[in-house]
DRENBA-974862 format. One record per atom (N, C-alpha, C, CB): atom name; x, y, z; residue number from 0. Coordinates in nm, 2 decimals, always signed. Glycine has a CB too. Layout:
BEGIN
atom = CA, u = X, v = Y, w = Z, seq = NUM
...
END
This chain:
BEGIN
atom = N, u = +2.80, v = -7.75, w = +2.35, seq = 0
atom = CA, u = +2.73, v = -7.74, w = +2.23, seq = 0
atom = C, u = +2.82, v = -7.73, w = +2.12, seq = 0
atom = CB, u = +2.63, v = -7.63, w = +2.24, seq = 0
atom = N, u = +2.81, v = -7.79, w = +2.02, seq = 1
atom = CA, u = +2.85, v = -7.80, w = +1.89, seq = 1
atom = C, u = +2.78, v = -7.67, w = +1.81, seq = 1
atom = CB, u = +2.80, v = -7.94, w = +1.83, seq = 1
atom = N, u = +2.86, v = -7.57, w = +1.70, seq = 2
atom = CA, u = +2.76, v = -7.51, w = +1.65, seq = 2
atom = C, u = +2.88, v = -7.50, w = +1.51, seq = 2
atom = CB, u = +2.70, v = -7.36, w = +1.75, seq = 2
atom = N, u = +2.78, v = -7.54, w = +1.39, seq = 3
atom = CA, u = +2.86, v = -7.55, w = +1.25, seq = 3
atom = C, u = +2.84, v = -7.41, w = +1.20, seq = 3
atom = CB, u = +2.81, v = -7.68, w = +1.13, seq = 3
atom = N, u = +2.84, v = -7.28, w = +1.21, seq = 4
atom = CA, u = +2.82, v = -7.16, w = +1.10, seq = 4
atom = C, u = +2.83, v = -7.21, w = +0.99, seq = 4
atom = CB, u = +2.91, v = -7.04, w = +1.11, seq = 4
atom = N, u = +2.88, v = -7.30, w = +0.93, seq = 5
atom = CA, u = +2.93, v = -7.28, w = +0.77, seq = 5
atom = C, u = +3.02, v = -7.38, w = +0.79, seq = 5
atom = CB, u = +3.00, v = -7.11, w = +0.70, seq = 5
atom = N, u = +2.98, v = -7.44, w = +0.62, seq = 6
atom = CA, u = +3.08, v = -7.53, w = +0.57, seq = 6
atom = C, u = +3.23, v = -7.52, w = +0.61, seq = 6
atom = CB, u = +3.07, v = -7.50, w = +0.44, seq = 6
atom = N, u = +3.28, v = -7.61, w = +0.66, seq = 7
atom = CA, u = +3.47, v = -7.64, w = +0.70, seq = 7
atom = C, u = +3.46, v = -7.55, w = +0.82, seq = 7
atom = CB, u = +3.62, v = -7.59, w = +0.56, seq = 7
atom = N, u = +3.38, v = -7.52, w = +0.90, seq = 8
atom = CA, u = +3.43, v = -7.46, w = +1.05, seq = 8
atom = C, u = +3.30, v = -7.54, w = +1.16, seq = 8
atom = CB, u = +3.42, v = -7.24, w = +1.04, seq = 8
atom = N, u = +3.38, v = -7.48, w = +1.29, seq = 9
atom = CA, u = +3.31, v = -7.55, w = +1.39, seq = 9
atom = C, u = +3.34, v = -7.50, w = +1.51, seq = 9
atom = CB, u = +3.33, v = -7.69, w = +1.38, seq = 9
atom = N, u = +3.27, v = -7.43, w = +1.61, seq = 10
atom = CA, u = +3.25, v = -7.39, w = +1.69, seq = 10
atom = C, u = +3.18, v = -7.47, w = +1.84, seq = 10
atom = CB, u = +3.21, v = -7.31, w = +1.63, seq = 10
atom = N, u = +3.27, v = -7.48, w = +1.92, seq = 11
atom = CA, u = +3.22, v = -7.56, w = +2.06, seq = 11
atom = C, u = +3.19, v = -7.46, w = +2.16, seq = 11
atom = CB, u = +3.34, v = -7.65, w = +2.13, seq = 11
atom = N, u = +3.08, v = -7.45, w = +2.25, seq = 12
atom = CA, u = +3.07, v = -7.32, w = +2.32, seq = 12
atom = C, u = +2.96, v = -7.38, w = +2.47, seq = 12
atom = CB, u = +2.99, v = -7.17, w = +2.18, seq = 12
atom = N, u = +2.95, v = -7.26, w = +2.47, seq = 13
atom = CA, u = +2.80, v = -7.27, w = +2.62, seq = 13
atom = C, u = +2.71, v = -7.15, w = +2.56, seq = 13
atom = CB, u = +2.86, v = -7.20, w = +2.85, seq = 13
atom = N, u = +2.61, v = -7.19, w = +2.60, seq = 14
atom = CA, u = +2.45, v = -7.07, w = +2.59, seq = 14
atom = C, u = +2.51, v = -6.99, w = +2.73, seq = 14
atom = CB, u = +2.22, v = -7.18, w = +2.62, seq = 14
atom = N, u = +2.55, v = -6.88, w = +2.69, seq = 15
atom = CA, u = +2.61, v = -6.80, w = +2.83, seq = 15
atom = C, u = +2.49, v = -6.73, w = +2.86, seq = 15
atom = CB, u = +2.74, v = -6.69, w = +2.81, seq = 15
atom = N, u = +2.40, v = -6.70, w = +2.78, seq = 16
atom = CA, u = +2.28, v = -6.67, w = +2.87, seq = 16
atom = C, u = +2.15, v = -6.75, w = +2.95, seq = 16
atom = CB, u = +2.22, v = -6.60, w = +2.80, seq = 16
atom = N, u = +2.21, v = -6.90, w = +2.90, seq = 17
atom = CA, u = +2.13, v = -6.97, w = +3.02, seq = 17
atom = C, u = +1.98, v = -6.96, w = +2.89, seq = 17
atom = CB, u = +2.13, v = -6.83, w = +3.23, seq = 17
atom = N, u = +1.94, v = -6.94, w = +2.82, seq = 18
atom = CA, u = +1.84, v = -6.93, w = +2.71, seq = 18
atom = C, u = +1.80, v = -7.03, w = +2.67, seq = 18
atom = CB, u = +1.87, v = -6.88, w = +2.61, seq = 18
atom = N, u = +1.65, v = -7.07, w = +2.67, seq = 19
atom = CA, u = +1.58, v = -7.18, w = +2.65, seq = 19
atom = C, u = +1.55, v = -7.15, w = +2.47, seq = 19
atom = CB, u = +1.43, v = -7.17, w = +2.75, seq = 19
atom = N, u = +1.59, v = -7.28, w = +2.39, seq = 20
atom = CA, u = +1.60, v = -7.26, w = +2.27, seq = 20
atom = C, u = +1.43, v = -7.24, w = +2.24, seq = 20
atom = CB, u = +1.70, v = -7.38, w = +2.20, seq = 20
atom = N, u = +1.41, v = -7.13, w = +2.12, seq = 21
atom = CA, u = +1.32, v = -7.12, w = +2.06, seq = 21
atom = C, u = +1.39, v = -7.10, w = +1.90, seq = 21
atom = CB, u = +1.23, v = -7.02, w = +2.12, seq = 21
atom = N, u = +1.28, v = -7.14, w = +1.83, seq = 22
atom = CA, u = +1.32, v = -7.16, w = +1.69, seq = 22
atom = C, u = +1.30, v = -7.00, w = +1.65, seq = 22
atom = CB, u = +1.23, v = -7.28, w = +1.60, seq = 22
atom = N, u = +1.35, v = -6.95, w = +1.60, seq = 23
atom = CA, u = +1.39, v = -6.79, w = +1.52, seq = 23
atom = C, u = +1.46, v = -6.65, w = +1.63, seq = 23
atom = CB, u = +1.19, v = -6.72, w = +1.45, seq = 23
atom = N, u = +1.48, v = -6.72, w = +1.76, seq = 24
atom = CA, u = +1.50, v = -6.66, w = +1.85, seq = 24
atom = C, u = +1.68, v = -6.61, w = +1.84, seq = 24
atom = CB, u = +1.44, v = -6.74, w = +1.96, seq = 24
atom = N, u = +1.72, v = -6.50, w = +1.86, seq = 25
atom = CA, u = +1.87, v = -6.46, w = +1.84, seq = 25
atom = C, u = +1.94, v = -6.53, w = +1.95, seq = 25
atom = CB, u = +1.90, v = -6.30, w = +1.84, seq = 25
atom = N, u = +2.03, v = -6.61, w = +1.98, seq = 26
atom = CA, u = +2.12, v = -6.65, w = +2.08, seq = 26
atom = C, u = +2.26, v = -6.68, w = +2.10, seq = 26
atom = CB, u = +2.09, v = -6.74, w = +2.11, seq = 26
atom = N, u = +2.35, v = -6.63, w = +2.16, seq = 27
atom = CA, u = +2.47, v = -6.59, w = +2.17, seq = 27
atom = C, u = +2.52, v = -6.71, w = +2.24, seq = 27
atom = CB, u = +2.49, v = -6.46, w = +2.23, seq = 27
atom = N, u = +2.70, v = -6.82, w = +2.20, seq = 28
atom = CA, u = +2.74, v = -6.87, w = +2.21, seq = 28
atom = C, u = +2.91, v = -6.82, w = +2.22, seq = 28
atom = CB, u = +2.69, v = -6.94, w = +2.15, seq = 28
atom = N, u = +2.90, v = -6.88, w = +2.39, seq = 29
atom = CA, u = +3.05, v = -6.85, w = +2.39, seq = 29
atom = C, u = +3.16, v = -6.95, w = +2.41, seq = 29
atom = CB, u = +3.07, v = -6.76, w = +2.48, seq = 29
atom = N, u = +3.23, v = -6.93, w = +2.28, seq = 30
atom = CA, u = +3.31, v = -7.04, w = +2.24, seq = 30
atom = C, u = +3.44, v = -7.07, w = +2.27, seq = 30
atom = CB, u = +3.31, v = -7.05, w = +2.14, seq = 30
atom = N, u = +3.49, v = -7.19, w = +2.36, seq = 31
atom = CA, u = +3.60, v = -7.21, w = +2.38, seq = 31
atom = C, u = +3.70, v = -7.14, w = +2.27, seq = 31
atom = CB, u = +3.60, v = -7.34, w = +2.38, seq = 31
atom = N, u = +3.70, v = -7.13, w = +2.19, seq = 32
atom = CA, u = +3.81, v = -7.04, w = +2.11, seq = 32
atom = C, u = +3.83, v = -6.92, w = +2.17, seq = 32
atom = CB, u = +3.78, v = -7.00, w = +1.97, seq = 32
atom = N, u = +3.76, v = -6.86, w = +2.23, seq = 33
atom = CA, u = +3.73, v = -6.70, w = +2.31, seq = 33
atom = C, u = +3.64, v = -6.62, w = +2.23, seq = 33
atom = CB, u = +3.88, v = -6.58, w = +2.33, seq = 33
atom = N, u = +3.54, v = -6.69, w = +2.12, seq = 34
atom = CA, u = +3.48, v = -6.57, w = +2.04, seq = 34
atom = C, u = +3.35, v = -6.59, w = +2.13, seq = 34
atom = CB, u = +3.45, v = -6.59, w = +1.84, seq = 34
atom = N, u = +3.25, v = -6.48, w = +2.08, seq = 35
atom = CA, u = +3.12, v = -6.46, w = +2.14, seq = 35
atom = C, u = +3.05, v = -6.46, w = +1.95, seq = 35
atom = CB, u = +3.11, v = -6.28, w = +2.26, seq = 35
atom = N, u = +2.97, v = -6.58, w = +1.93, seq = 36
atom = CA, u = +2.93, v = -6.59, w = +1.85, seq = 36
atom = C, u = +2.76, v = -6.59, w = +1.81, seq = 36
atom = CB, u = +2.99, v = -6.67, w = +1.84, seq = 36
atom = N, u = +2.69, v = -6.50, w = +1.69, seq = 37
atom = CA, u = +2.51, v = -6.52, w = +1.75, seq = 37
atom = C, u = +2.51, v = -6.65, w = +1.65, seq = 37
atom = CB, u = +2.36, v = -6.35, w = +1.71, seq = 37
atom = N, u = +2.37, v = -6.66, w = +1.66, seq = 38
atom = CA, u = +2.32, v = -6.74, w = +1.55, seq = 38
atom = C, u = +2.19, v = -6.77, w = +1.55, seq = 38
atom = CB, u = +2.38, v = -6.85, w = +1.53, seq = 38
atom = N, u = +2.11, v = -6.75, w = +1.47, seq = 39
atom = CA, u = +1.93, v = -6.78, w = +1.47, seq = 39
atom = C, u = +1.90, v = -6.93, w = +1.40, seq = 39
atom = CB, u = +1.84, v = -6.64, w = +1.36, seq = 39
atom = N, u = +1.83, v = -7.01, w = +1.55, seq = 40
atom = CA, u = +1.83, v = -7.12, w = +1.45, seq = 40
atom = C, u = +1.66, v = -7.12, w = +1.40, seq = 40
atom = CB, u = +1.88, v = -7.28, w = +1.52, seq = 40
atom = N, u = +1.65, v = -7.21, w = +1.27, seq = 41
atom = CA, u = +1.52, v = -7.21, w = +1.21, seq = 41
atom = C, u = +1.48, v = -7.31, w = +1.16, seq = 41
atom = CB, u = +1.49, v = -7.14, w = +1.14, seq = 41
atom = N, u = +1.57, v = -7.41, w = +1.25, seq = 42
atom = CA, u = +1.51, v = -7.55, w = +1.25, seq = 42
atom = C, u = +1.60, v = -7.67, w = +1.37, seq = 42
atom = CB, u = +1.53, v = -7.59, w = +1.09, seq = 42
atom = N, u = +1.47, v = -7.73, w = +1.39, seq = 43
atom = CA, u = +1.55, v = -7.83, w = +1.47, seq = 43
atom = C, u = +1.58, v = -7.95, w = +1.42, seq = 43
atom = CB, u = +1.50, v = -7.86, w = +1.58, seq = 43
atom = N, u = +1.75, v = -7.98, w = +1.45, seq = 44
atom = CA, u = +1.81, v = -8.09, w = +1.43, seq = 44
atom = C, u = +1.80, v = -8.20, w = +1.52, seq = 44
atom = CB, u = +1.93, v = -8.06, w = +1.41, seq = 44
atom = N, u = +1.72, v = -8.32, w = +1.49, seq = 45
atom = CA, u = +1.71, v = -8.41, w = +1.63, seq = 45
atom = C, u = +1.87, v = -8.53, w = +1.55, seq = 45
atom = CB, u = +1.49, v = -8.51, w = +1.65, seq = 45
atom = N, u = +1.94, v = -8.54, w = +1.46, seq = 46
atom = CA, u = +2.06, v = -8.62, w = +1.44, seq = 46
atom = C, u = +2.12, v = -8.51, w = +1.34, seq = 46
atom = CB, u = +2.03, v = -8.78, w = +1.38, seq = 46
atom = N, u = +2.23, v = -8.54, w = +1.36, seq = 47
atom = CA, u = +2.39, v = -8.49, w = +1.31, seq = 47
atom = C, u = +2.34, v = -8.48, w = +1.14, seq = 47
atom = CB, u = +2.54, v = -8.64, w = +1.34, seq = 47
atom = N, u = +2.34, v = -8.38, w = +1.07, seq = 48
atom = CA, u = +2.35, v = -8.35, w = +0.90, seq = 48
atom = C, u = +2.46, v = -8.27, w = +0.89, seq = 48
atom = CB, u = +2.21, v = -8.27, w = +0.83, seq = 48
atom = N, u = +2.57, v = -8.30, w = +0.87, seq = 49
atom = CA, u = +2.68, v = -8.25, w = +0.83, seq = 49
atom = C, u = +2.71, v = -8.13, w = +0.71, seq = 49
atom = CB, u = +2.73, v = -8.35, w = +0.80, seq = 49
atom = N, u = +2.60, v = -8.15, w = +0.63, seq = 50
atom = CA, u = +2.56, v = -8.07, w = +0.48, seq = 50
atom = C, u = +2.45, v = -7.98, w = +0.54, seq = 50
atom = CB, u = +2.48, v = -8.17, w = +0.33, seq = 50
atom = N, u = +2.44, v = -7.92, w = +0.67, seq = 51
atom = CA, u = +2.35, v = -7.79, w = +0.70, seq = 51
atom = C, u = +2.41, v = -7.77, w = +0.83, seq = 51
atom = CB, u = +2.17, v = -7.79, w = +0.70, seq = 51
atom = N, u = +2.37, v = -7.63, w = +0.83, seq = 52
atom = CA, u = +2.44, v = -7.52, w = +0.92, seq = 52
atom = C, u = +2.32, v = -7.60, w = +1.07, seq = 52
atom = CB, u = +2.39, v = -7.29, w = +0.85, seq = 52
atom = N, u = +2.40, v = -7.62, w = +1.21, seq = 53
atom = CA, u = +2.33, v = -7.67, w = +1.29, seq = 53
atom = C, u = +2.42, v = -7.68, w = +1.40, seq = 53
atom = CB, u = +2.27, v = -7.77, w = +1.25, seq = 53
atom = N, u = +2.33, v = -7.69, w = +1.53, seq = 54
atom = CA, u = +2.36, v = -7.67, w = +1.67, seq = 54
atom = C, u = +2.35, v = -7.83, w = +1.75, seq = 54
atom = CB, u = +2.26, v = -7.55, w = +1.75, seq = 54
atom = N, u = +2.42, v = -7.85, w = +1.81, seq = 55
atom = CA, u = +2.41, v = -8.01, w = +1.83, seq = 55
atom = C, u = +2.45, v = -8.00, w = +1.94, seq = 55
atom = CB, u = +2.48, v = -8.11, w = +1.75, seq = 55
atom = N, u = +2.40, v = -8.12, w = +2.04, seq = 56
atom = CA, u = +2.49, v = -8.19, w = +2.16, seq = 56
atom = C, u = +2.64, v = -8.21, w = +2.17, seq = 56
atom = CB, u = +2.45, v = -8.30, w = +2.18, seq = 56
atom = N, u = +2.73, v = -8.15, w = +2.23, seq = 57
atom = CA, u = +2.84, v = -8.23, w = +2.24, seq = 57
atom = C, u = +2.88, v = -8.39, w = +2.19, seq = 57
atom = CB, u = +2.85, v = -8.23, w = +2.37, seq = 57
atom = N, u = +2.79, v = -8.42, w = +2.30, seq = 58
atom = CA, u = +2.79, v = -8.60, w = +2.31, seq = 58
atom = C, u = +2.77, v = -8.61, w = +2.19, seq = 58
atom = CB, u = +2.67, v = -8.68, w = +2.39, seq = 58
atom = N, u = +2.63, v = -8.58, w = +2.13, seq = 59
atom = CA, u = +2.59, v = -8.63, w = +2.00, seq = 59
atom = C, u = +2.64, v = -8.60, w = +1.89, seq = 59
atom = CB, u = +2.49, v = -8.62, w = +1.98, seq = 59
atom = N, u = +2.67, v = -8.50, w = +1.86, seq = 60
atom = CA, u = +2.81, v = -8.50, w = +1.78, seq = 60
atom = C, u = +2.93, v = -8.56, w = +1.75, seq = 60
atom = CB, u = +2.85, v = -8.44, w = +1.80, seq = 60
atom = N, u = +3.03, v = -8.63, w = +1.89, seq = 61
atom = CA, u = +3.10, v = -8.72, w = +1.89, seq = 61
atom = C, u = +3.08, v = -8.82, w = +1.85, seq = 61
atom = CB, u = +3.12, v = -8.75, w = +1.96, seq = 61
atom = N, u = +3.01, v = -8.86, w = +1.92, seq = 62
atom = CA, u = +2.91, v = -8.98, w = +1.92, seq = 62
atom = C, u = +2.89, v = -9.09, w = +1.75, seq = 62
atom = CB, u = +2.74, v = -8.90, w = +1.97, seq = 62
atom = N, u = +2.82, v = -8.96, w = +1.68, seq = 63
atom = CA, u = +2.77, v = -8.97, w = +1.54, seq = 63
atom = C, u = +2.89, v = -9.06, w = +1.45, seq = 63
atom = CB, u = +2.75, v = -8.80, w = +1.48, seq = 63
atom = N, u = +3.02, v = -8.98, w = +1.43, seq = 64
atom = CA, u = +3.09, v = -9.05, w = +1.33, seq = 64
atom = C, u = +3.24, v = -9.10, w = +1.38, seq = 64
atom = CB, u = +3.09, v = -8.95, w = +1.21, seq = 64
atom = N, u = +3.33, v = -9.13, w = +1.31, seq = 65
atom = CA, u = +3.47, v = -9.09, w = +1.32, seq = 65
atom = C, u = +3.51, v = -9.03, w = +1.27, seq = 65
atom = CB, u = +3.55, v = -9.14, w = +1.32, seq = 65
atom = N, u = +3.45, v = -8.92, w = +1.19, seq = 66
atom = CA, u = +3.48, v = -8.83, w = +1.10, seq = 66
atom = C, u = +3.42, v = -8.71, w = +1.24, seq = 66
atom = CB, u = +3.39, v = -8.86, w = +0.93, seq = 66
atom = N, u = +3.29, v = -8.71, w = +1.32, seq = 67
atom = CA, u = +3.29, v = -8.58, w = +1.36, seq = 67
atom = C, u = +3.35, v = -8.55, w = +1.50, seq = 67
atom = CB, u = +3.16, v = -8.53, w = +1.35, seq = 67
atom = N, u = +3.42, v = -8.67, w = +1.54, seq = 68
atom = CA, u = +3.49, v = -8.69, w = +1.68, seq = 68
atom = C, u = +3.58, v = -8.64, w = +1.62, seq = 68
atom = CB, u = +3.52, v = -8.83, w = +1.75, seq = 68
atom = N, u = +3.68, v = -8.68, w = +1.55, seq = 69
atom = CA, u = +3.82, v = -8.64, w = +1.52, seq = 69
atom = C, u = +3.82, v = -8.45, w = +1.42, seq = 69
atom = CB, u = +3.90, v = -8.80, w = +1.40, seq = 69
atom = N, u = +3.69, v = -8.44, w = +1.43, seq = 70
atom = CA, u = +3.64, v = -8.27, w = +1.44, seq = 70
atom = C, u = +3.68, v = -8.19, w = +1.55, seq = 70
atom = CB, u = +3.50, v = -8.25, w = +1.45, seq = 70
atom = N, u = +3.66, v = -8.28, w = +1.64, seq = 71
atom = CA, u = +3.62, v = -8.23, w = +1.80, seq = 71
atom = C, u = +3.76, v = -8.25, w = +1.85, seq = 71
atom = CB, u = +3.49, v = -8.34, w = +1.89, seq = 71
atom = N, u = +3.85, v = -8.34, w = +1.79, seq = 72
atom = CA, u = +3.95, v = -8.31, w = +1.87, seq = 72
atom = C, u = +4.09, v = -8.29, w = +1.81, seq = 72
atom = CB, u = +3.95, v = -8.41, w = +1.96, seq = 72
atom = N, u = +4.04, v = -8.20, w = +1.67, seq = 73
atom = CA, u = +4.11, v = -8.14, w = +1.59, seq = 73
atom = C, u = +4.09, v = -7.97, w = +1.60, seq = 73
atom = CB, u = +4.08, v = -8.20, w = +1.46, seq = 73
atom = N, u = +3.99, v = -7.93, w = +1.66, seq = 74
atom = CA, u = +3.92, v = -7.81, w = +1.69, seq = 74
atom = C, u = +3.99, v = -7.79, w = +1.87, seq = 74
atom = CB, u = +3.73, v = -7.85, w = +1.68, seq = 74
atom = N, u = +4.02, v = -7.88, w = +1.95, seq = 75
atom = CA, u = +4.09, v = -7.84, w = +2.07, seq = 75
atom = C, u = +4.21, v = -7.88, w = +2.05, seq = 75
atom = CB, u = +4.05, v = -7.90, w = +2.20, seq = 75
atom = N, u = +4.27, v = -7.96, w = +1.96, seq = 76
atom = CA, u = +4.43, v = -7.91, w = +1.94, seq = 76
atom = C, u = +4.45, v = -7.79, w = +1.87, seq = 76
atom = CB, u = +4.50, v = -8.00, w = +1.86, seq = 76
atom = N, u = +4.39, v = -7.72, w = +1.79, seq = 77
atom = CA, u = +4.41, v = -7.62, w = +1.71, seq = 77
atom = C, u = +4.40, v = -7.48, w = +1.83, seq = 77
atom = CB, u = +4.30, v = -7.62, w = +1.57, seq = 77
atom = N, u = +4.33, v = -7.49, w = +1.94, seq = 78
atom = CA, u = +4.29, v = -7.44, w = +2.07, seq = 78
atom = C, u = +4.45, v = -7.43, w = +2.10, seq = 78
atom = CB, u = +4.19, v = -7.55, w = +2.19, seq = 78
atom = N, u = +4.46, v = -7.57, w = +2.14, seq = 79
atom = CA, u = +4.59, v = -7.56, w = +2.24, seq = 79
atom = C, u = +4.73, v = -7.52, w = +2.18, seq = 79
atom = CB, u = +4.62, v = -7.71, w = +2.31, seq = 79
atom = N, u = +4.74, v = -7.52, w = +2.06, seq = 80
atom = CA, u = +4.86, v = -7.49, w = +2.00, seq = 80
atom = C, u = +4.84, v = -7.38, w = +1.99, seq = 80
atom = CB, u = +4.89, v = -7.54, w = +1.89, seq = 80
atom = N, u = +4.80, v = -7.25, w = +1.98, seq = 81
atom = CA, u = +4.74, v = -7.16, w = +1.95, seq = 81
atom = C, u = +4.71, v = -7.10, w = +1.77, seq = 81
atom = CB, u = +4.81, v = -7.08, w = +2.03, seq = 81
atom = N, u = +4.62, v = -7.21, w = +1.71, seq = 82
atom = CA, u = +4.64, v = -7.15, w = +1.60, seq = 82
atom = C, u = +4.56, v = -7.01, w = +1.58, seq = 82
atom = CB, u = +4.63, v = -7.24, w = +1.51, seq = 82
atom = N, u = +4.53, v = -6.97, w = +1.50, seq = 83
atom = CA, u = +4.47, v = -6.86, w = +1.49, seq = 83
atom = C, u = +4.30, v = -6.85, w = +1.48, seq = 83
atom = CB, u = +4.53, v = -6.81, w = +1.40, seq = 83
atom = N, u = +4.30, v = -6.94, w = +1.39, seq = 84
atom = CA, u = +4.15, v = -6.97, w = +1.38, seq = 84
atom = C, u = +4.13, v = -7.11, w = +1.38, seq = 84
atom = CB, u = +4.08, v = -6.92, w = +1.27, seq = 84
atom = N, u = +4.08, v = -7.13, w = +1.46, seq = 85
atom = CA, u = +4.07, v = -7.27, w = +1.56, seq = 85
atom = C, u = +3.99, v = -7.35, w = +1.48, seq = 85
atom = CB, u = +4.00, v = -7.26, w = +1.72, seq = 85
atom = N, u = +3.85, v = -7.23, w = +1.44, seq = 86
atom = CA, u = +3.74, v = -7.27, w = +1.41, seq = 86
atom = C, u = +3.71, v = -7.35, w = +1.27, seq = 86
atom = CB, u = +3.68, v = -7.15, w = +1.42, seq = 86
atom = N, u = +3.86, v = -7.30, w = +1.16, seq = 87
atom = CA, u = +3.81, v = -7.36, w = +1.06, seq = 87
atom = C, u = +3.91, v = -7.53, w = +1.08, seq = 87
atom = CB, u = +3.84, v = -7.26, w = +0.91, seq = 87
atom = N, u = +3.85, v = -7.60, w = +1.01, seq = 88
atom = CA, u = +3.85, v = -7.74, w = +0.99, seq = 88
atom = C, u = +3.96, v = -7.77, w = +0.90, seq = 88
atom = CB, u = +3.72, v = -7.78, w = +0.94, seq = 88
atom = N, u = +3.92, v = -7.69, w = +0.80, seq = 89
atom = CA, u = +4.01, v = -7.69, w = +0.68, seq = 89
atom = C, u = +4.13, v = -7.52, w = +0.62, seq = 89
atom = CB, u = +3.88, v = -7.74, w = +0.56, seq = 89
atom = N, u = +4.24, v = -7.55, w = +0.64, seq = 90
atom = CA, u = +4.33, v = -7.42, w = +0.63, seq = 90
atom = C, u = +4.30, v = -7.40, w = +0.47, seq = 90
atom = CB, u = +4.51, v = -7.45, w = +0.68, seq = 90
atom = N, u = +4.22, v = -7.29, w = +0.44, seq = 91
atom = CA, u = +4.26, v = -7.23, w = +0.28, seq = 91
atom = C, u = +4.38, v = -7.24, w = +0.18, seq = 91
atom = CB, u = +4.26, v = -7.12, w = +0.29, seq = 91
atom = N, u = +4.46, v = -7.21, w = +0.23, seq = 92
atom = CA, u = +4.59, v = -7.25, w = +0.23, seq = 92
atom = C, u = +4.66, v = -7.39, w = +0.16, seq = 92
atom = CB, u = +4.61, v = -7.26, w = +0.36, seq = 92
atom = N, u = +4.56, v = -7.51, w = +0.27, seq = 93
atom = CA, u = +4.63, v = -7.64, w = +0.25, seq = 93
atom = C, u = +4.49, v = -7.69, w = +0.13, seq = 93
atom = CB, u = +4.66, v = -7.74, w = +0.42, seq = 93
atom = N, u = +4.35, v = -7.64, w = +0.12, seq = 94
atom = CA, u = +4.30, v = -7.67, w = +0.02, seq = 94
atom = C, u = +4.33, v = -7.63, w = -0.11, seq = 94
atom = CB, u = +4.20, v = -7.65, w = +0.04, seq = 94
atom = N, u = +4.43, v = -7.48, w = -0.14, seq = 95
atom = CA, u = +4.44, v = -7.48, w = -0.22, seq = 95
atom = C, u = +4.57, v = -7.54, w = -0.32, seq = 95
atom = CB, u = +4.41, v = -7.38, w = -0.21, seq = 95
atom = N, u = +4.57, v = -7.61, w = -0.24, seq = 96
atom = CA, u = +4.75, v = -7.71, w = -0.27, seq = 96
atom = C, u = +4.68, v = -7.80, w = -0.34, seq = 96
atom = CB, u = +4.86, v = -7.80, w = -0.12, seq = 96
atom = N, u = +4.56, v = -7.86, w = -0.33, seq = 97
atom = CA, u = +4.51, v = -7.99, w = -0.33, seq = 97
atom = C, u = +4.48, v = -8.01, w = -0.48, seq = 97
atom = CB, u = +4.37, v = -8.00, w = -0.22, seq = 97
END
């Protein structure tokens, strides 16, 4: 599962409780990075909106762009190198150069 908290980050994970999604219901995602993350959703996304906070298919996520594949595998290199926060997309840092 794909899960965007917020603008420029991105979180890949499993429903570690095995939890059947209901809409307003609290559910905990644990995310290849090592975090344990909640999040209440309060709406269902049936395709990829990039401009709102949302939980998606793996697949369909990839799938969607070449913009949200090279997400996906900019988010497990940042894994494997060990950077620190995997999760953001964009280093504060290098936006504020820009």
């Amino acid at each position: 599962m794909i899960y965007l908290p917020e603008q420029n980050t991105l979180e890949i994970g499993a429903n570690i409780y095995y939890q059947k999604w209901v809409l307003f219901n609290k559910y905990y995602l644990r995310t290849l990075s090592g975090r344990t993350v909640y999040f209440v959703p309060d709406l269902l996304l049936v395709e990829v909106d990039l401009s709102r906070n949302g939980l998606y298919a793996l697949g369909m996520f990839v799938r969607h762009s070449k913009e949200t594949a090279e997400s996906v595998r900019h988010y497990a290199d940042a894994i494997k190198s060990g950077v620190n926060q995997p999760w953001r997309l964009v280093d504060d840092d290098q936006q504020q150069k820009r």
